[in-house]
C-alpha positions as CSV (number, residue, x, y, z in Angstrom):
1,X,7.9,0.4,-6.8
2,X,10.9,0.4,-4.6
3,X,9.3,-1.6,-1.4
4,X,8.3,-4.8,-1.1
5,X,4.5,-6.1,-1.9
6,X,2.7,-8.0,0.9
7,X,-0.2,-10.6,0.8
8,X,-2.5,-10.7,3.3
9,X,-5.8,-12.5,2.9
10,X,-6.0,-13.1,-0.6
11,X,-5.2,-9.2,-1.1
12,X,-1.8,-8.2,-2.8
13,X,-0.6,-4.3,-0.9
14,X,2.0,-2.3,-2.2
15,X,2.7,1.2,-2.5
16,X,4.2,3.3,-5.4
17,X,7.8,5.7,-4.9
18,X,6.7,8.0,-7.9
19,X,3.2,8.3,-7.5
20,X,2.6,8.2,-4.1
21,X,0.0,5.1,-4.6
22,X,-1.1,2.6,-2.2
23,X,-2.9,-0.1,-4.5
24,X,-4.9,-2.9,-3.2
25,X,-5.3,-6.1,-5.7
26,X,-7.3,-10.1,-5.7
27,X,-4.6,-11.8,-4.8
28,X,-6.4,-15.1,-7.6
29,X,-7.3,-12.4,-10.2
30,X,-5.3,-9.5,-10.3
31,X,-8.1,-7.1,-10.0
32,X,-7.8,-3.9,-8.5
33,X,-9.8,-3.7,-5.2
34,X,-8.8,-0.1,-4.6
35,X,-6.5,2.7,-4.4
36,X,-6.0,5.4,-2.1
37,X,-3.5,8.6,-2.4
38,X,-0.8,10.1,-0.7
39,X,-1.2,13.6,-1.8
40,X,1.7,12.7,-4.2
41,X,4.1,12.1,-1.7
42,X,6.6,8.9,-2.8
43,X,6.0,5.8,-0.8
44,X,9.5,3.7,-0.5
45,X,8.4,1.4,2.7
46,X,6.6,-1.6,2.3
47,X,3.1,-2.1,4.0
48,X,2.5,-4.1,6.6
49,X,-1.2,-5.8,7.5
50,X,-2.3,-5.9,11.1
51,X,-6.0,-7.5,11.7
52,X,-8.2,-5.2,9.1
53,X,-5.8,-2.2,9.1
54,X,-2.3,-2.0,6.3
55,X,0.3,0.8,7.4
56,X,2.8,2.6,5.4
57,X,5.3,5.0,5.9
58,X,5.5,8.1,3.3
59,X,8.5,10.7,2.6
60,X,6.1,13.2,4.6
61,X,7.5,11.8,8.1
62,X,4.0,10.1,8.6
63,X,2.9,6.8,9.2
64,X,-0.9,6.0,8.0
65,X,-3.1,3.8,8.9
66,X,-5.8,2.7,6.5
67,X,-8.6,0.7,7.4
């Protein structure tokens, strides 16, 4: 993980550089709430959390927004 985790409503958000991972965890347990993938490409930002909706940016020059 080269960017930063976030925590956002008792959720934990980061996103992985070699797998190309965004992982959401309980913030209290540790569990994994989900996980969504970037078609492999590395992740180096750090998400951010607006209202119900975390953004990333990804090596392929996009911006996603997951809701």
């Amino acid at each position: 993980m080269i960017g930063s985790a976030i925590v956002e409503r008792g959720r934990v958000y980061f996103a992985t550089s070699d797998t190309g991972l965004l992982h959401a965890l309980d913030a209290s347990s540790g569990a994994l709430l989900g996980t969504l993938e970037n078609r492999r490409w590395p992740t180096f930002s750090s998400p951010a959390v607006a209202g119900d909706t975390v953004y990333f940016g990804s090596m392929d020059g996009h911006v996603y927004a997951v809701h």
